[in-house]
C-alpha positions as CSV (number, residue, x, y, z in Angstrom):
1,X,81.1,115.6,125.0
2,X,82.6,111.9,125.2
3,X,85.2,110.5,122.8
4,X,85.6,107.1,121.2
5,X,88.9,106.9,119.7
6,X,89.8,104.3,117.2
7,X,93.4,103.2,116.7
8,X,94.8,100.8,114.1
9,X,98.2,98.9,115.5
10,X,100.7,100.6,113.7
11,X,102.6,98.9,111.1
12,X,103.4,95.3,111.9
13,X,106.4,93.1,111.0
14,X,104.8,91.2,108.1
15,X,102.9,94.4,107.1
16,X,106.2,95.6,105.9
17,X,107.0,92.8,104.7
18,X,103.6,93.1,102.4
19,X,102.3,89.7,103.9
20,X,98.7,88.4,105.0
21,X,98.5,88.2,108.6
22,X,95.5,87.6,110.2
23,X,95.6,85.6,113.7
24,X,99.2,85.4,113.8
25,X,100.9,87.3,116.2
26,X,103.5,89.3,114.2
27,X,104.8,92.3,116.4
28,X,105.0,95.8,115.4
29,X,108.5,96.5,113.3
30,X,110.2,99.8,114.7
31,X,108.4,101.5,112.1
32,X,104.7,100.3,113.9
33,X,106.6,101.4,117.4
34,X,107.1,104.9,116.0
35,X,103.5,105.7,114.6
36,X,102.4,104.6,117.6
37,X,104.3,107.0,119.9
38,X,103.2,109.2,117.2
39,X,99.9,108.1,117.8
40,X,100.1,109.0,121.4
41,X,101.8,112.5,121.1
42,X,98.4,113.3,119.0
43,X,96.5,112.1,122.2
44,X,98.3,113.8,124.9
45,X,95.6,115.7,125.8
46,X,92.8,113.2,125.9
47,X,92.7,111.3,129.4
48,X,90.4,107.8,129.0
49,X,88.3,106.2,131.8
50,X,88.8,102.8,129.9
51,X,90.4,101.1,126.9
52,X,90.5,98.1,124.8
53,X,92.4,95.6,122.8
54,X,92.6,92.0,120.8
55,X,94.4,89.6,122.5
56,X,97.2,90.1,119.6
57,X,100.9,91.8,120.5
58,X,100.8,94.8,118.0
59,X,97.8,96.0,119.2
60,X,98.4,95.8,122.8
61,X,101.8,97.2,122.1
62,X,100.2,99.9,120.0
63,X,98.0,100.6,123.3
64,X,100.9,100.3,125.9
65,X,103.2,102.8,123.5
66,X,100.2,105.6,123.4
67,X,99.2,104.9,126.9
68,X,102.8,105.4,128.3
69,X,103.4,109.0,126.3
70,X,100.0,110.0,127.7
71,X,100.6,109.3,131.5
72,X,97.8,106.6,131.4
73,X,99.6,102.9,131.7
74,X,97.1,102.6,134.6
75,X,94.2,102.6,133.0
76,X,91.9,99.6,132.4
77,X,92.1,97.8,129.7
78,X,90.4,94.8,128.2
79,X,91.4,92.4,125.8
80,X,89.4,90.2,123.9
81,X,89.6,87.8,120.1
82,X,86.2,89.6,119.5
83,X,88.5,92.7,118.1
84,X,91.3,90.5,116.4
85,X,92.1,90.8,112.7
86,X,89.9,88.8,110.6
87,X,91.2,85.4,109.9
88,X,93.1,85.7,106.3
89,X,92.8,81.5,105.9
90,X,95.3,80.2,103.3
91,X,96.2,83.3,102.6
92,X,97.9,83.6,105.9
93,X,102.0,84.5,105.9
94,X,101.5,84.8,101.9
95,X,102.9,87.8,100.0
96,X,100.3,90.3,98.6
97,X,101.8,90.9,95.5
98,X,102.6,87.2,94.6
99,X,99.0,86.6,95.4
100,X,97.9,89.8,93.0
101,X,100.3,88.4,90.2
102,X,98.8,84.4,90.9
103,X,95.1,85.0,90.9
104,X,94.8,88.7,89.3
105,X,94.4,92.2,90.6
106,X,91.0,92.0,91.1
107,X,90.5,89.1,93.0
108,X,92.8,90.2,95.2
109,X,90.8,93.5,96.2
110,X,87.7,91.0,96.4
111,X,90.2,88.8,98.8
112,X,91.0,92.4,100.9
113,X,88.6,94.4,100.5
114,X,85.0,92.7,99.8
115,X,82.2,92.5,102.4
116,X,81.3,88.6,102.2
117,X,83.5,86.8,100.3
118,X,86.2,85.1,102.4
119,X,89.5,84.1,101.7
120,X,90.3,80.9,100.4
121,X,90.3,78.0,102.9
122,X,93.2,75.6,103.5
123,X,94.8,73.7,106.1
124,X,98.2,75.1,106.3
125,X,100.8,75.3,109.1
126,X,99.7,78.7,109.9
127,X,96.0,77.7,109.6
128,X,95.3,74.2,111.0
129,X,91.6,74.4,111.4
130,X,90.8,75.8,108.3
131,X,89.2,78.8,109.1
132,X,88.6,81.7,106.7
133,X,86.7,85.0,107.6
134,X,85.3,87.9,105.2
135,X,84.5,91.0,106.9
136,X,81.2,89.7,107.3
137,X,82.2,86.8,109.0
138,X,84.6,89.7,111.4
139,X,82.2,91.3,112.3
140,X,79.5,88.6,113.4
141,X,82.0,88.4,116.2
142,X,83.1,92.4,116.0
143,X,80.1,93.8,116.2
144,X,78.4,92.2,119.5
145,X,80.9,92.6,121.4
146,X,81.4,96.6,121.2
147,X,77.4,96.9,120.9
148,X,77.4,95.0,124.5
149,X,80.7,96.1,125.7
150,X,82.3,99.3,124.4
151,X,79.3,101.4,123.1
152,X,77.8,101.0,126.6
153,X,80.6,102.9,128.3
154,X,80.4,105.4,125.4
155,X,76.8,106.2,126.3
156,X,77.8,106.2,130.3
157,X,80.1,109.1,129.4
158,X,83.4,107.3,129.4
159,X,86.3,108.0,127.1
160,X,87.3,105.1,125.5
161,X,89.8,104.1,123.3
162,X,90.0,100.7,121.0
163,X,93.0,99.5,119.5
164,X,92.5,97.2,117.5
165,X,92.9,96.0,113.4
166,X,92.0,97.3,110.2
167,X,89.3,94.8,109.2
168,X,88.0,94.3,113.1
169,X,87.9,98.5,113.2
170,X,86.4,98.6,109.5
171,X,83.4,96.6,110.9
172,X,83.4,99.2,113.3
173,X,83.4,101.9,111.4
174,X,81.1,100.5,108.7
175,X,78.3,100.4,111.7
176,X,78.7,103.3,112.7
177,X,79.1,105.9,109.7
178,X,76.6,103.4,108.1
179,X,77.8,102.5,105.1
180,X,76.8,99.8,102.4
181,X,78.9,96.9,101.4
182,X,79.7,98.1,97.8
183,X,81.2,101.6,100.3
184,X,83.0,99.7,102.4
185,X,84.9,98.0,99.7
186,X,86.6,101.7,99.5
187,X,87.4,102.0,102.9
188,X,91.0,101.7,104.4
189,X,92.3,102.7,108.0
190,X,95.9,103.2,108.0
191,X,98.5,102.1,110.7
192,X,98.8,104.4,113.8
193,X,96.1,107.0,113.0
194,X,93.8,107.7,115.7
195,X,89.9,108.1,114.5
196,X,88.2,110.6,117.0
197,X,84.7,110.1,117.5
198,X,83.3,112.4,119.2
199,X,79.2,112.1,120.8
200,X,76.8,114.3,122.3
201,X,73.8,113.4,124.0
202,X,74.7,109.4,122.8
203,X,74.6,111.1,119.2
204,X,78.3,111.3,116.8
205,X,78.5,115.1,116.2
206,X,81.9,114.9,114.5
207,X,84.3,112.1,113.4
208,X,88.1,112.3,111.9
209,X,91.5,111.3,111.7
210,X,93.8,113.2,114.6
C-alpha cells in the first residue's frame, strides 16, 4: 500500500478575515497553526519518503507544523507556483460577503466555486498584471505538474504528502475521483484536514478525510 496525502493550509490570516486571497502571501492566523498541529497529530504514524508545497507561507508552514509533530523536518520537500492558489484577480484582498451583497449570491458561487469562469480582471495594487484564473485555468498549471512530478513517486511506492490550496488540491482531487464540472462546483476541502489516498498496485482502493 502507498499513501498520497492531501493537506489544505490551515486557516489563513485573510481567511478569517473572510477575504480573497489568491497569490498573496497571507500567513496562517494561530487558528491555521493549530489545525495544522492538529493535522499532524492525525499523521503521527505515517512516515513520507517525500513531500511537497507552493512557494506560498501557509502552506509551507502548514507542512513544516505537521512535519515537526511527526519527527520528519528532514524530509525532502519541493516547492513549486504549479500548486499555488488560483489567482482570485480583482477580487484579490476583497471581502466575500461585500462581494456577495455587490454582485449577488450567485455570482459569487460562480466567482468561487465554478469550473471555467474566472474572476473578474483588473489591475489593482494587489494584481498588477491583471491576471485572473478559474479552476480551469489552475489546473492547466496544477495538473502537469503532479501528473509529471508527484503521481510518478506515487506509482514508485513513495509516500507522499502535498500541501497545498483549496482550488490547486480541488484540481487535484477533481482528476482523480473524476468528477464533472457541474460536481465540482459542490466540492470544498476545508483548512487543515488531511485527505488519505491510499493505492494498490498504482490503483486508489480507498480515499477519506483523517
Amino acid at each position: 500500500m502507498t499513501h498520497l496525502v492531501l493537506l489544505r493550509h490551515g486557516e489563513s490570516q485573510w481567511n478569517l478575515e473572510n477575504r480573497f486571497t489568491g497569490w498573496v502571501d497571507i500567513p496562517l492566523s494561530p487558528k491555521g497553526e493549530l489545525e495544522a498541529r492538529t493535522a499532524g497529530e492525525k499523521l503521527r504514524k505515517y512516515k513520507f519518503t517525500k513531500g511537497y508545497t507552493s512557494v506560498l507561507q501557509r502552506a509551507i508552514k502548514t507542512l513544516d507544523i505537521v512535519l515537526g509533530i511527526t519527527g520528519q523536518s528532514d524530509l525532502a520537500v519541493e516547492r513549486d507556483q504549479a500548486l499555488n492558489e488560483r489567482h482570485y484577480g480583482a477580487l484579490q484582498g476583497k471581502n466575500k460577503a461585500e462581494i456577495g451583497s455587490q454582485y449577488g449570491e450567485a455570482q459569487l458561487k460562480l466567482w468561487r466555486r465554478s469550473y471555467d469562469v474566472p474572476p473578474p480582471k483588473d489591475r489593482t495594487e494587489l494584481n498588477p498584471e491583471g491576471i485572473s484564473e478559474s479552476l480551469k485555468d489552475t489546473a492547466a498549471r496544477t495538473l502537469p505538474y503532479f501528473q509529471s512530478k508527484i503521481l510518478p513517486d506515487v506509482m514508485a511506492g513513495k509516500h507522499v504528502i502535498v500541501a497545498a490550496h483549496g482550488n490547486s488540491l480541488r484540481s487535484i482531487v477533481m482528476h482523480l475521483d473524476g468528477l464533472t464540472k457541474e460536481q465540482v462546483i459542490e466540492l470544498n476541502i476545508p483548512t487543515g484536514a488531511p485527505l488519505l489516498y491510499t493505492y494498490n498496485d498504482g490503483k486508489i482502493v480507498e480515499h477519506r478525510y483523517l
